[in-house]
N, C-alpha and C positions, 0 to 999 in steps of 0.2 A: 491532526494527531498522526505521529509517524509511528509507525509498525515496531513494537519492540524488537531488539537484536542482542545476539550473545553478547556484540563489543559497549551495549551500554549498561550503566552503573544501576547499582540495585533500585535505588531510590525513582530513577527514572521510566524503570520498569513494570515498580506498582505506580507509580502515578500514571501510566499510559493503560495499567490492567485495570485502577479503579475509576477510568473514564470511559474504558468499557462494557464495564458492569454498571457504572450511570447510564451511560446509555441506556441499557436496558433496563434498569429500576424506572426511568423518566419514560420511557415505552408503555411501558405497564401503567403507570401511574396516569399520566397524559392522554392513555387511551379512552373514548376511540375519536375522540376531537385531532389531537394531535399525532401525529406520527415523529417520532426520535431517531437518527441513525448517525452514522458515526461516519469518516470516512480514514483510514490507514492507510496513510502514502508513504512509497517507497523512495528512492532517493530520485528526486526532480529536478531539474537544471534551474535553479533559482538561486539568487544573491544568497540568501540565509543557509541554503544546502551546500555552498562552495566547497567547503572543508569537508565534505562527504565524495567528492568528484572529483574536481576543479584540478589534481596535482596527478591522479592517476583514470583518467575520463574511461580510456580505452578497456583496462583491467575490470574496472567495474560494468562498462557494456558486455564484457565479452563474458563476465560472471551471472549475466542476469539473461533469463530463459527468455526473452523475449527482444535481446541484443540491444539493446541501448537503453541509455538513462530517460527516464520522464521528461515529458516536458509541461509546462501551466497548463498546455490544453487539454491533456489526456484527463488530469483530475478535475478541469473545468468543467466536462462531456459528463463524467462522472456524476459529480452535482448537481448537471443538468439533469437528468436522468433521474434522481433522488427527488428531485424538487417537483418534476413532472408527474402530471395524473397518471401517467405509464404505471409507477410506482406507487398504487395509493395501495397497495395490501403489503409493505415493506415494511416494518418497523421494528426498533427496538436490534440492529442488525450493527455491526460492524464492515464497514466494505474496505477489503483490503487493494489497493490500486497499486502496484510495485512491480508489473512485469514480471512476475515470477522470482523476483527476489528473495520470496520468505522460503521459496520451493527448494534454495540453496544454489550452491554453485554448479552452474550451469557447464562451465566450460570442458567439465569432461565427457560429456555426454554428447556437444557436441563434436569433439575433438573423434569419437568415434563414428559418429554418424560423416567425415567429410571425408571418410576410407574409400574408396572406388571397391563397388562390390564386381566380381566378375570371374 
């Protein structure tokens, strides 16, 4: 499930908000056998995500607070981690994985912070 944004269509947007209110309904319900979570990916270098990337790569690294696009293993780590006894008091959660993506555009702030202070 990728993280809702301004540029997508209404429809897309409750179908992404009422999988994360499943989530959490299936949390509750599921408990305490099961644990339910979610995981919200940002834009990731993958075949399916081309047309999110692929024609402006640089623009979107240099927008997201963590400077470059995802890659499989970031959200793989991710999963791992969910899936791991680490995380057995987790549930019912949305994780959002997108390098600061949803935190907005990045590039002003860095644009201030590569001033030479002195």
């Amino acid at each position: 499930m990728a993280w809702p944004s301004r540029r997508t269509s209404v429809c897309t947007n409750a179908s992404k908000a009422a999988l994360i209110h499943l989530t959490r309904q299936l949390a509750l319900e599921l408990s305490p056998k099961v644990r339910v979570n979610a995981m919200a990916a940002g834009v990731v270098r993958t075949k399916p995500a081309e047309a999110l990337w692929k024609e402006h790569e640089q623009a979107v690294s240099s927008a997201t607070a963590l400077g470059r696009i995802g890659e499989p293993a970031d959200i793989a780590s991710a999963v791992a981690f969910l899936v791991s006894d680490a995380e057995s008091w987790i549930t019912g959660e949305t994780m959002v994985i997108d390098g600061g993506q949803l935190l907005g555009d990045a590039l002003p702030f860095r644009a201030a912070t590569d001033v030479p202070h002195g």
